[in-house]
C-alpha positions as CSV (number, residue, x, y, z in Angstrom):
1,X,90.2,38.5,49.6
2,X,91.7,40.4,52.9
3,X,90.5,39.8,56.6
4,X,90.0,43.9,56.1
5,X,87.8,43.4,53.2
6,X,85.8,40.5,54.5
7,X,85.3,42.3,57.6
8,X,83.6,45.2,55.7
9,X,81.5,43.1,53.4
10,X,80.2,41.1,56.6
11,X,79.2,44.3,58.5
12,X,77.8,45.5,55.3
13,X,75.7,42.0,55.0
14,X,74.7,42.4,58.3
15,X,73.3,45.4,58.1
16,X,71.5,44.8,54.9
17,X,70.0,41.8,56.2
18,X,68.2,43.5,59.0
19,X,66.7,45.8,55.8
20,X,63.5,43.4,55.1
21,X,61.3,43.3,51.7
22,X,59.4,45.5,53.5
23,X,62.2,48.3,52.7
24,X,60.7,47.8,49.1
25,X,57.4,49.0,50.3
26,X,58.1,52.0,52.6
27,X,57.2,54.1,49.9
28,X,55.1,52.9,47.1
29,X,53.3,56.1,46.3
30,X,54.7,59.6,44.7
31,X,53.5,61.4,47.9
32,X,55.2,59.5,50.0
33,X,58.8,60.2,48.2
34,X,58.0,64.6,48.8
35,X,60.7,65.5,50.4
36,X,58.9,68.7,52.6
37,X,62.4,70.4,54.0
38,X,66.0,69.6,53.6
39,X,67.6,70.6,56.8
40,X,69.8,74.0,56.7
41,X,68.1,75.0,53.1
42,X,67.4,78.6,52.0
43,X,63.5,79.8,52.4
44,X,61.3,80.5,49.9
45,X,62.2,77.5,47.8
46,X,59.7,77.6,44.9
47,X,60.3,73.5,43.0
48,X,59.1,70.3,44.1
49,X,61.6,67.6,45.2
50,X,60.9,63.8,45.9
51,X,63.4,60.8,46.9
52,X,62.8,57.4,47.8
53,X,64.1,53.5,46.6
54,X,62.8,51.8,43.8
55,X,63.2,48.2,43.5
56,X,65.5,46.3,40.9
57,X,65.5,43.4,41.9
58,X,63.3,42.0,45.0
59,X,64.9,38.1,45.2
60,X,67.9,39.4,45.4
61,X,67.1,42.9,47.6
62,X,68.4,45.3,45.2
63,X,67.2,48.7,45.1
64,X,68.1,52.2,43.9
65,X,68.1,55.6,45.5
66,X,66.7,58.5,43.6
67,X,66.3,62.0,44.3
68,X,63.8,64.4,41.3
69,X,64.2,67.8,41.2
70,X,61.5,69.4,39.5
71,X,61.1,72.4,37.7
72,X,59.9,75.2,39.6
73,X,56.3,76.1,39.3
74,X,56.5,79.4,37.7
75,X,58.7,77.9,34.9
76,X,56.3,75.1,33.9
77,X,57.5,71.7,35.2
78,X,54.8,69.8,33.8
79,X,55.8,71.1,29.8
80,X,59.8,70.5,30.7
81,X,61.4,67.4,30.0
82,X,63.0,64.9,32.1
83,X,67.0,64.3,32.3
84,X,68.4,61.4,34.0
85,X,72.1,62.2,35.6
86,X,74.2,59.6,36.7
87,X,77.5,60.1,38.1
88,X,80.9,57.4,37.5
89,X,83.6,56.2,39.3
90,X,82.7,53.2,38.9
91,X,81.2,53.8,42.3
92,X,80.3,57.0,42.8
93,X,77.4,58.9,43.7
94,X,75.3,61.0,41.6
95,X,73.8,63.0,44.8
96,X,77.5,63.7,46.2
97,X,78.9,65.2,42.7
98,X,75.9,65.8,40.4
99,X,73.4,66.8,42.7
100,X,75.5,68.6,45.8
101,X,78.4,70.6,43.8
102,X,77.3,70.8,39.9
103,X,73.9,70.8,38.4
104,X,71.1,70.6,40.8
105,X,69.5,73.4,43.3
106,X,71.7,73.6,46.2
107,X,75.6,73.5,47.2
108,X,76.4,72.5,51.2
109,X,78.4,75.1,53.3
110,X,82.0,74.7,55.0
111,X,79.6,73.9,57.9
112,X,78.1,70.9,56.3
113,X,75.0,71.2,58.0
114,X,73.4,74.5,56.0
115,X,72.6,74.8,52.1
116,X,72.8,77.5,49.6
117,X,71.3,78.1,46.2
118,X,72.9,77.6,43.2
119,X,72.0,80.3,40.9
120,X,73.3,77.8,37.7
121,X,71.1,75.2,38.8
122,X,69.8,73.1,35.8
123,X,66.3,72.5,36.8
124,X,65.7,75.9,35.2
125,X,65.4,74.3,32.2
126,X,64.3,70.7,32.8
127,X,63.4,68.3,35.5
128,X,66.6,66.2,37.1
129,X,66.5,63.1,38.2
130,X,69.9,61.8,39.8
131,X,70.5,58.0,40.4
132,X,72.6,56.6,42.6
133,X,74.0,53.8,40.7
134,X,74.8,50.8,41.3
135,X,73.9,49.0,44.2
136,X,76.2,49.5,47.2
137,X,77.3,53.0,45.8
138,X,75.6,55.8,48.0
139,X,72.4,54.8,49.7
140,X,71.7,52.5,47.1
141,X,71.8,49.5,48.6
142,X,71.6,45.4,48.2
143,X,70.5,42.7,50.6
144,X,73.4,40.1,48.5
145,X,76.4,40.7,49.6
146,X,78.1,39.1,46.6
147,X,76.1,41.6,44.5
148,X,78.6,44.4,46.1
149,X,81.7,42.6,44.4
150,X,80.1,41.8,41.2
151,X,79.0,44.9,39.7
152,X,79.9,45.4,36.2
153,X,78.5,47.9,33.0
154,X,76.3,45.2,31.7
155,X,74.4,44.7,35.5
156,X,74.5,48.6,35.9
157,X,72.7,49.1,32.7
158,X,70.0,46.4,33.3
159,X,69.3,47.5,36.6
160,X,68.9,51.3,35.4
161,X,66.8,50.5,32.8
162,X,64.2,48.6,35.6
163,X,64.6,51.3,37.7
164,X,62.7,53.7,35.0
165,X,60.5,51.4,34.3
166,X,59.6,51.1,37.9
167,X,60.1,54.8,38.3
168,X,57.6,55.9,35.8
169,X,54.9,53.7,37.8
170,X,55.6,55.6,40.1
171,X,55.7,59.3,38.6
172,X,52.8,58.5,35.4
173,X,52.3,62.1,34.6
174,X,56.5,61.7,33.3
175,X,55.3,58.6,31.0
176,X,55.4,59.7,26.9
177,X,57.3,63.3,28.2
178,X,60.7,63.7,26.5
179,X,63.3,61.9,28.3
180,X,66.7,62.5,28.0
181,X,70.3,60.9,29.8
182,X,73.0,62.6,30.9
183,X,76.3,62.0,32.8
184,X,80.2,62.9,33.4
185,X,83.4,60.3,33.5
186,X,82.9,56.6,33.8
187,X,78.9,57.5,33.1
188,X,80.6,57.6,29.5
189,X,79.7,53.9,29.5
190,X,76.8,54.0,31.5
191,X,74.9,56.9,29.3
192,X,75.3,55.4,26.2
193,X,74.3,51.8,27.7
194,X,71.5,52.6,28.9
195,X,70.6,54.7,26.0
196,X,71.1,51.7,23.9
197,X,69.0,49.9,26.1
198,X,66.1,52.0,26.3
199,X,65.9,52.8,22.1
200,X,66.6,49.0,21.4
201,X,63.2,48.2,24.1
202,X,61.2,51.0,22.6
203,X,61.8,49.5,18.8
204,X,58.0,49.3,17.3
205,X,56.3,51.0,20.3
206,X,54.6,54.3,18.4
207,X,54.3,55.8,21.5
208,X,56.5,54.4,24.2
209,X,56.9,54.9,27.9
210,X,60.4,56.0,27.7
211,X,60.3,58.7,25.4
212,X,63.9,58.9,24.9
213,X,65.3,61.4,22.5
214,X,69.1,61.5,23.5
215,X,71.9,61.7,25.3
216,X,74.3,64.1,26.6
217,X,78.3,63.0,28.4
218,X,80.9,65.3,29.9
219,X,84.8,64.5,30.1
220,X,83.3,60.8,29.4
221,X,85.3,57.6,28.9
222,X,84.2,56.3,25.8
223,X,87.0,54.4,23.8
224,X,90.4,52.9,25.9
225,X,92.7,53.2,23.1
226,X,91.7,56.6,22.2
227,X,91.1,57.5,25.5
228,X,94.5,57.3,26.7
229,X,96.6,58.0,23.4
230,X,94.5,61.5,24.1
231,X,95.4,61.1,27.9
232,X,98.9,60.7,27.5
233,X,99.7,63.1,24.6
234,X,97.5,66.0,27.2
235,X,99.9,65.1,30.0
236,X,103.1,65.4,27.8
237,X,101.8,68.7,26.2
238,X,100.8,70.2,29.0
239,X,104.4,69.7,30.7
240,X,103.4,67.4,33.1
241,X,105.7,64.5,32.4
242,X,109.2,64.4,30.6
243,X,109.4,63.4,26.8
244,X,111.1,59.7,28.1
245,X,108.2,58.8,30.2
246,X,105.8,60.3,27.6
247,X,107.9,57.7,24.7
248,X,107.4,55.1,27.8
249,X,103.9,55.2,28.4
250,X,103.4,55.3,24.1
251,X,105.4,51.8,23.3
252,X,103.7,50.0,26.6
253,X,100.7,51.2,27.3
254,X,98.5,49.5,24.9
255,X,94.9,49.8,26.2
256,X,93.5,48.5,22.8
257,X,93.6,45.4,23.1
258,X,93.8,43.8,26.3
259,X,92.0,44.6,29.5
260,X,94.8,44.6,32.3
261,X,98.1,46.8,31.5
262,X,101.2,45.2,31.7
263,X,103.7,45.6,34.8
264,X,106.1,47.7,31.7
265,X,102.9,50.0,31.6
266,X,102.1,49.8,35.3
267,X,105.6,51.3,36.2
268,X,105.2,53.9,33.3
269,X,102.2,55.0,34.7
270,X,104.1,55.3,38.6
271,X,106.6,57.5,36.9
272,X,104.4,59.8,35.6
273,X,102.3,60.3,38.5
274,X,105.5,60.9,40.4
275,X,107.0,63.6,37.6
276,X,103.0,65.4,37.8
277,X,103.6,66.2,41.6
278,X,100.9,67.0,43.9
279,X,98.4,68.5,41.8
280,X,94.8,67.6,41.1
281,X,94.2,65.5,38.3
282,X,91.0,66.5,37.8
283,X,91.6,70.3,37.6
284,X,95.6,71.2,36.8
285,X,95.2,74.4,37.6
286,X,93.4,74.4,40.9
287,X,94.9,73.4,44.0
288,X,94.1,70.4,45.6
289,X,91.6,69.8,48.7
290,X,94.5,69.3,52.2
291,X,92.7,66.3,52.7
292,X,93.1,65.2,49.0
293,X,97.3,65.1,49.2
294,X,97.4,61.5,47.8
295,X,95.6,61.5,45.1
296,X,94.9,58.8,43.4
297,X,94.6,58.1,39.6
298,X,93.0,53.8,38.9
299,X,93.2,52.9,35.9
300,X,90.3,52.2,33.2
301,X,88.0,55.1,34.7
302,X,88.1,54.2,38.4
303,X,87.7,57.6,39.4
304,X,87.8,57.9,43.2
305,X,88.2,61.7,43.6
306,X,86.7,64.6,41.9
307,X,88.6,68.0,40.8
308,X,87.5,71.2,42.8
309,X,87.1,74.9,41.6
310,X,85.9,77.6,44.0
311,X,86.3,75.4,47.3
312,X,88.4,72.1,46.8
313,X,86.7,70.9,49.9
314,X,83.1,70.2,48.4
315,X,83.4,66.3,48.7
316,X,84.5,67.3,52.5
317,X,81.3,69.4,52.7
318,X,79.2,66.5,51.2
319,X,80.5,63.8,53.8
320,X,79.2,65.5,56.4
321,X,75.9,67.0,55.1
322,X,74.8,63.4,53.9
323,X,75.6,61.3,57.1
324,X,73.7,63.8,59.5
325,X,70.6,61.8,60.4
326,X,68.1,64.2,59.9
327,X,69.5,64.9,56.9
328,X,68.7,60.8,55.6
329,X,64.9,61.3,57.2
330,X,64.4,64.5,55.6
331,X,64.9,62.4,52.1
332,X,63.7,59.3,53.4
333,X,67.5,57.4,52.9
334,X,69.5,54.3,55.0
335,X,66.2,52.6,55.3
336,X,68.4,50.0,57.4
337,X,68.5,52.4,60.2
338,X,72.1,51.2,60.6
339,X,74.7,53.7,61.3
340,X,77.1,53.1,59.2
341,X,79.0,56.1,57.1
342,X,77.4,57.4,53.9
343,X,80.2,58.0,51.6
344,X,81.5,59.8,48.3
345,X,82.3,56.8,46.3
346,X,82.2,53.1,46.7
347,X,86.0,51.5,46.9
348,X,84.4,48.1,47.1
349,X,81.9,48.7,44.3
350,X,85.0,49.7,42.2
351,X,87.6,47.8,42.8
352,X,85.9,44.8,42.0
353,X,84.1,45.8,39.1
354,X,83.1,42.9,36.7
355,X,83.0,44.0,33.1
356,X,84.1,47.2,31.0
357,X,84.1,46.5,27.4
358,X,87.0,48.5,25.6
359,X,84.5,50.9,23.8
360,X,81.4,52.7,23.1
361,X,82.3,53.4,19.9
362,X,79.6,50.8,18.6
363,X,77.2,52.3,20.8
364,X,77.5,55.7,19.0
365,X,77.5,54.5,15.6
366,X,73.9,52.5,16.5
367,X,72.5,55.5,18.0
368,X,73.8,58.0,15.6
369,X,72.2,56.0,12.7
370,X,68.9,55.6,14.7
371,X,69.0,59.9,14.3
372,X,69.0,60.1,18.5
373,X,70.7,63.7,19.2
374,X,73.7,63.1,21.0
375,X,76.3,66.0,22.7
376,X,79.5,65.1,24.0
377,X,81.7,67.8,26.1
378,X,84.6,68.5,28.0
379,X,86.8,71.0,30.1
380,X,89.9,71.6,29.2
381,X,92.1,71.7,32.4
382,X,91.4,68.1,32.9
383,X,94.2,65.7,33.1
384,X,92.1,62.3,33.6
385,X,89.8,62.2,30.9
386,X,91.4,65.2,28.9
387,X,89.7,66.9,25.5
388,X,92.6,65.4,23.7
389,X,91.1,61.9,24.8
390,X,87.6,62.9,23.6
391,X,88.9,64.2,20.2
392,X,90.7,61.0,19.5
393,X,87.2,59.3,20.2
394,X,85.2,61.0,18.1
395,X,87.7,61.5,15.1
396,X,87.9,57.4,15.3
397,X,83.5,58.0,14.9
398,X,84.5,59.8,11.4
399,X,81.9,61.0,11.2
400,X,80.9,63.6,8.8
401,X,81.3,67.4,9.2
402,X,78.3,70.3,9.5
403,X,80.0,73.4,11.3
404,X,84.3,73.3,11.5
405,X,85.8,74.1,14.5
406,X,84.5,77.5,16.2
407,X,84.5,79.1,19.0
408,X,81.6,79.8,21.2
409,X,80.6,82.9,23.2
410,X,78.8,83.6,26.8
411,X,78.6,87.2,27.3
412,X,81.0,88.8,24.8
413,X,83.8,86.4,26.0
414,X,85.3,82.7,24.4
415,X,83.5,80.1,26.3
416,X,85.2,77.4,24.4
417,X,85.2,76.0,21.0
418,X,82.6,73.2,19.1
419,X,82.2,71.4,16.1
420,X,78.9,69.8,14.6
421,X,79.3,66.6,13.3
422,X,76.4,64.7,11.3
423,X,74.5,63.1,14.2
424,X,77.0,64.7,17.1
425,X,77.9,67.9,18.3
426,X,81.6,68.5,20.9
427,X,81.9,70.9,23.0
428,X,84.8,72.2,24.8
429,X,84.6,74.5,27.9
430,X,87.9,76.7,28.6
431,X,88.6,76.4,32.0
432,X,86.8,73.6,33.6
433,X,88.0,70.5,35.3
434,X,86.6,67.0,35.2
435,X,83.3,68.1,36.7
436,X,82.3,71.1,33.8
437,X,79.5,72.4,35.9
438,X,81.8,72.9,38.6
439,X,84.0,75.0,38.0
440,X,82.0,77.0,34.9
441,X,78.5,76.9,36.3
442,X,77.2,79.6,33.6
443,X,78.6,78.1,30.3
444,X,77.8,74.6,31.7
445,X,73.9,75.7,31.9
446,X,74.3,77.9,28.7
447,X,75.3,74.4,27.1
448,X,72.6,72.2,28.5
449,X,70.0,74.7,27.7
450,X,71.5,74.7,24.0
451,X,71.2,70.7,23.8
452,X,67.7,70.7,24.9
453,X,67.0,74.0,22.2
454,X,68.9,71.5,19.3
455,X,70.9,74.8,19.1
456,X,74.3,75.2,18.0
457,X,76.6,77.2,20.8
458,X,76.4,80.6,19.9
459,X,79.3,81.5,17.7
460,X,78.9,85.8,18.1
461,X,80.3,87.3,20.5
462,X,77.7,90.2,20.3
């Protein structure tokens, strides 16, 4: 462990520790969590919003950040069901990405100090909760410094599942209402996790808590074999690396069956970064942020960077929106009252992540059988977790076929192409990056309005 990183970790621990139980009890009640005004935001806003921490674990001082979103009132927020979003990385934050640039109400100015409305928002259509997840990642936070350098899929998943169970003490008139879970990259393992989690806990309850009825995953990791057979077969057909490195990364990549690649793979992977140039990853036909010139691509879903559409800059935007301090009392964040910066992602959280089983393969087959709906989606123009990736997943599912391969409308034009399986439906969206409601806000909502219907994406172009 480096003198930089120990240097980090003790400022973090220091910080933390001057964060007492009492952090826990800032905010016990719903009313307490309102958030009244969000600095800069546009007027006349018509939904309800509420953040706060919820406790995971008091011995050790873990708690979670949340921030609802509900319905407006004219829509009926109280009939609408609840959809929990978490964002990936590992160690990246679901209000930077899921709430600030794709799905919920408001996306930040150049400025970074003044909002505006996102006419594609997704709490038209059902209430959002977004979870910063795990501790350390965001304002989530941990008074165990070791717990910062431990996190791992299993610990994630636990301390979600808590978390709602906490949460719904907290929010009772959401207990029994139709719960959902949604989420984009490396929330490809923590979706169907949790999902697991909550269906195996709700087993023989006739009416439980957690009414969970399924899940939903963009652009997801789900199987590493799969996963990067479809990775490297998009890069090579895409032209982005030569037909040597592309027979390279084939014979010595072999992410089946072992956890760490080997130094042959390593240096295929080097190569091919180097042939793909300075694009973004995440979105190949967009340009990059300035700021984003080194890009960099982990391995096994460590996702530091996100793909931009309209402004590549978003994350920039974020950075500064979220560390303003009026900003963190308007929604009751950095309980600490430590100044220290708020940022995208967690490179401590990810780097030393714990455990990442090789697939979620398993996963799907349990909840498939246990007649959960289930979507899966993905843009097209992304080179990280590509549609090629996905397709190789869920072929391995096989899994049998309702509707054959079609494609979908949104007003008169091809929005992408889908296929219903028995027990899954895939989605493709032409034209978007990593992050689907990102850079195609209107087919994105058009989809998640389709999943909640149990609607097949409309196949007429009339």
């Amino acid at each position: 462990m480096g003198s930089y990183l120990l240097s980090v970790l003790g400022f973090v621990s220091l910080s933390l520790l001057l964060c007492s139980t009492s952090c826990y009890s800032f905010f016990k009640d719903q009313e307490s969590d309102r958030i009244t005004e969000l600095p800069g935001q546009p007027a006349n806003i018509q939904f309800t919003q509420f953040s706060g921490y919820v406790a995971v674990d008091k011995k050790a001082g873990r708690a979670l950040f949340y921030w609802l979103v509900e319905v407006p009132a004219d829509r009926q927020p109280d009939s609408r069901p609840l959809v929990l979003w978490l964002n990936g990385g590992p160690g990246c934050s679901s209000v930077a990405y899921g709430f600030a640039e794709e799905i919920g109400p408001f996306r930040i100015n150049p400025d970074g100090k003044t909002l505006f409305s996102n006419p594609y928002a997704w709490n038209s259509q059902a209430n959002l909760l977004f979870l910063e997840s795990p501790a350390g990642v965001g304002f989530s936070y941990s008074n165990t410094t070791w717990d910062l350098v431990s996190s791992g899929d299993n610990r994630t998943a636990e301390d979600a599942y808590t978390f709602l169970v906490n949460w719904f003490e907290r929010f009772p008139h959401y207990k029994h209402r139709d719960f959902y879970i949604a989420g984009e990259s490396y929330a490809g393992h923590y979706v169907p996790q949790l999902s697991q989690i909550v269906y195996q806990r709700n087993k023989g309850i006739k009416n439980p808590v957690i009414n969970f009825k399924g899940f939903l995953v963009g652009n997801a990791v789900t199987d590493d074999y799969h996963d990067y057979l479809g990775t490297f077969e998009y890069w090579w057909t895409h032209g982005l690396i030569s037909d040597a490195t592309y027979r390279t990364l084939r014979v010595t990549c072999d992410f089946g069956s072992s956890l760490h690649p080997s130094d042959a793979c390593i240096k295929a992977l080097n190569v091919a970064e180097s042939e793909q140039g300075n694009i973004d990853p995440y979105s190949i036909f967009t340009l990059p942020c300035n700021d984003t010139a080194s890009l960099r691509r982990n391995l096994r879903g460590h996702y530091p960077w996100m793909s931009r559409a309209y402004d590549p800059c978003t994350e920039t935007h974020s950075k500064l929106y979220f560390n303003l301090p009026e900003v963190q009392k308007a929604i009751h964040a950095n309980l600490t009252g430590i100044s220290y910066p708020w940022d995208t992602c967690s490179d401590i959280v990810g780097i030393y992540w714990a455990d990442s089983p090789l697939s979620m393969l398993p996963i799907y087959q349990e909840l498939i059988a246990a007649g959960l709906k289930i979507w899966v989606f993905s843009g097209d123009t992304d080179s990280v977790v590509p549609v090629t990736a996905t397709r190789y997943s869920i072929d391995a599912l096989k899994l049998p076929t309702i509707i054959n391969w079609y494609p979908w409308y949104d007003n008169g034009k091809v929005g992408g192409w889908s296929q219903v399986y028995k027990g899954l439906t895939f989605v493709t969206v032409t034209g978007a990056g990593h992050e689907v409601p990102l850079h195609r806000p209107r087919q994105a909502l058009l989809l998640f309005k389709n999943f909640l219907d149990s609607k097949p994406m409309p196949s007429s172009s009339k």
